[in-house]
BARO-345387 format. One record per residue (C-alpha): residue in one letter; x, z, y. Coordinates in steps of 0.001 Angstrom, whole numbers, plus 500000, padded with zeros to 6 digits. Example, Ala and Ser with C-alpha at 12.3 -4.5 7.8 and 13.67 -1.06 7.14 Angstrom:
REM residues 2
A512300507800495500 S513670507140498940 
***
This chain:
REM residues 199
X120176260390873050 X117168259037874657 X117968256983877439 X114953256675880572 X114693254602883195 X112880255059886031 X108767255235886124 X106133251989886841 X105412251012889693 X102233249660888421 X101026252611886052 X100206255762888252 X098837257954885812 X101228260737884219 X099675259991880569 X100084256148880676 X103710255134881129 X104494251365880852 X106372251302877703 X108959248832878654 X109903251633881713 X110120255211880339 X111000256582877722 X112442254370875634 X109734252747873012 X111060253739869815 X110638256971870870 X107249256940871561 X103719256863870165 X100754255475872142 X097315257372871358 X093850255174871751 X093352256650874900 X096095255518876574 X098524259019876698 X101880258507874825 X103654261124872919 X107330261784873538 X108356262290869835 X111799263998870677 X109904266267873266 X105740266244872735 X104154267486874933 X100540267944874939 X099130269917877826 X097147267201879102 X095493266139875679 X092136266521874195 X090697267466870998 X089658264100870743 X093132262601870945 X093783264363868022 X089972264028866339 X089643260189866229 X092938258975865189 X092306261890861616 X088951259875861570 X090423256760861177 X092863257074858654 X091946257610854845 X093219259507852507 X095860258651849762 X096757255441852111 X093181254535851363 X093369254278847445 X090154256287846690 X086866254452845457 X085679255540848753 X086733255699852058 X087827259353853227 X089132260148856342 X092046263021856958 X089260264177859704 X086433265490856710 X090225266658854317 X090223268829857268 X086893269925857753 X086594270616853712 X089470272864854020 X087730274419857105 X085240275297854809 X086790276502851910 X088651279133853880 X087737282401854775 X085913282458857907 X089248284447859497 X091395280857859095 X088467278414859716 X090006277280862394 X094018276752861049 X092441275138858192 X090484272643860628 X093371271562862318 X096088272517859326 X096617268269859348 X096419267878863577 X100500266385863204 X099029263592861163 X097002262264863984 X100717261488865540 X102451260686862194 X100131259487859515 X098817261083856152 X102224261388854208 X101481261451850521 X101950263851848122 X104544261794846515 X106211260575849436 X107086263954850139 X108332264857847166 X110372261540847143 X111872262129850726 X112274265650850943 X110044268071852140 X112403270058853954 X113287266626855743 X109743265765856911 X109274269482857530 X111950269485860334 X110948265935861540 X107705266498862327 X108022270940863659 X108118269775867720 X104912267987867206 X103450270865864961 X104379273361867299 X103532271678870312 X099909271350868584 X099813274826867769 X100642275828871261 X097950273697873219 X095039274275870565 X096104277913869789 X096039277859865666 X098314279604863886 X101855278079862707 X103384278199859825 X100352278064858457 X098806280939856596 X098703281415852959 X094665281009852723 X095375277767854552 X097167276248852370 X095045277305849309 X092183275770851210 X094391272700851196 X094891272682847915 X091585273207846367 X090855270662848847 X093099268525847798 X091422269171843741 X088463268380845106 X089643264875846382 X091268264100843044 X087855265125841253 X085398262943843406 X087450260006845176 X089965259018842627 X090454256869839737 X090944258581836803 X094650259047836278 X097123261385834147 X098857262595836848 X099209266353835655 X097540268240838570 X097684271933836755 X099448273765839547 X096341273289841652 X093246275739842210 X090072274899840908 X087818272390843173 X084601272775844990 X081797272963843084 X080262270883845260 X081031267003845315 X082508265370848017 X079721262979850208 X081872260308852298 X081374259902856040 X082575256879857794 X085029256860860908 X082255257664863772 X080958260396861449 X084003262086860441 X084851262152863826 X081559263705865459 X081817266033862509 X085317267079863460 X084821267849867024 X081295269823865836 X083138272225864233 X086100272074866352 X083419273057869272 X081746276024866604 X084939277532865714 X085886277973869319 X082769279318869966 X082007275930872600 X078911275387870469 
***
């Protein structure tokens, strides 16, 4: 059980709780902006987009073994893109957990447990899902999107390898162009602001 003590004195803003004071650190995630996540009870209400946009900006892909760096941020806005227009927006923010948890790989997963990760990381998913209003579990299309996505990746930012990828759809046609961080990012919140119509 998560034990708290009582709040700062010296940190009066709800989102930024002196670690040391409440709740307990191991519990706890600090964003770049200074909120904290409660990872036994998340709660996001008072969170941006861009809590969630810049940390999916920052982190690359296959724990950064690709010739280039790609962020999570532009997996996301490829899948976006490779969805029909109806799930545009589930497929942009399909990966939002990660900004709280980190890109798990493929084999990870399969190494852990799916199922196991899967139950770990539902409060945060759903929590997401409630403040940004996408749809969870996500919908078949969705994870197609992910997948060819995910083809895509293999095709353009990988070394060649034998791992036998078969059970995946066919890629893009079109090959993948890198952004950095800062661009990933801006790129994110564009189409975060189109697909809610904030354009």
């Amino acid at each position: 059980m998560t034990r708290r003590r009582s709040a700062s004195r010296t940190v009066s803003d709800p989102d930024q709780y002196d670690l040391l004071d409440v709740p307990e650190p191991t519990a706890v995630l600090i964003t770049y902006s200074g909120r904290v996540v409660d990872l036994e009870k998340p709660d996001f209400s008072r969170f941006e987009i861009e809590d969630v946009a810049r940390p999916l900006a920052f982190q690359c892909r296959f724990v950064g073994n690709t010739i280039r760096f790609f962020s999570v941020a532009q997996h996301c806005l490829l899948a976006s893109h490779l969805c029909p227009p109806e799930y545009a927006y589930d497929a942009l923010m399909h990966d939002s957990e990660e900004a709280f948890t980190g890109d798990w790989p493929t084999p990870w997963k399969a190494r852990i447990g799916r199922e196991a990760i899967r139950q770990a990381i539902a409060p945060i998913k759903v929590g997401l899902a409630q403040r940004f209003g996408f749809r969870y579990p996500e919908p078949k299309p969705v994870k197609v999107a992910d997948q060819r996505a995910l083809a895509t990746e293999l095709r353009d930012l990988c070394a060649p390898h034998r791992v036998n990828w078969k059970d995946l759809p066919p890629p893009a046609p079109d090959p993948i162009v890198p952004l950095g961080p800062e661009e990933a990012m801006a790129a994110f919140l564009a189409r975060y602001r189109e697909l809610r119509g904030e354009a």
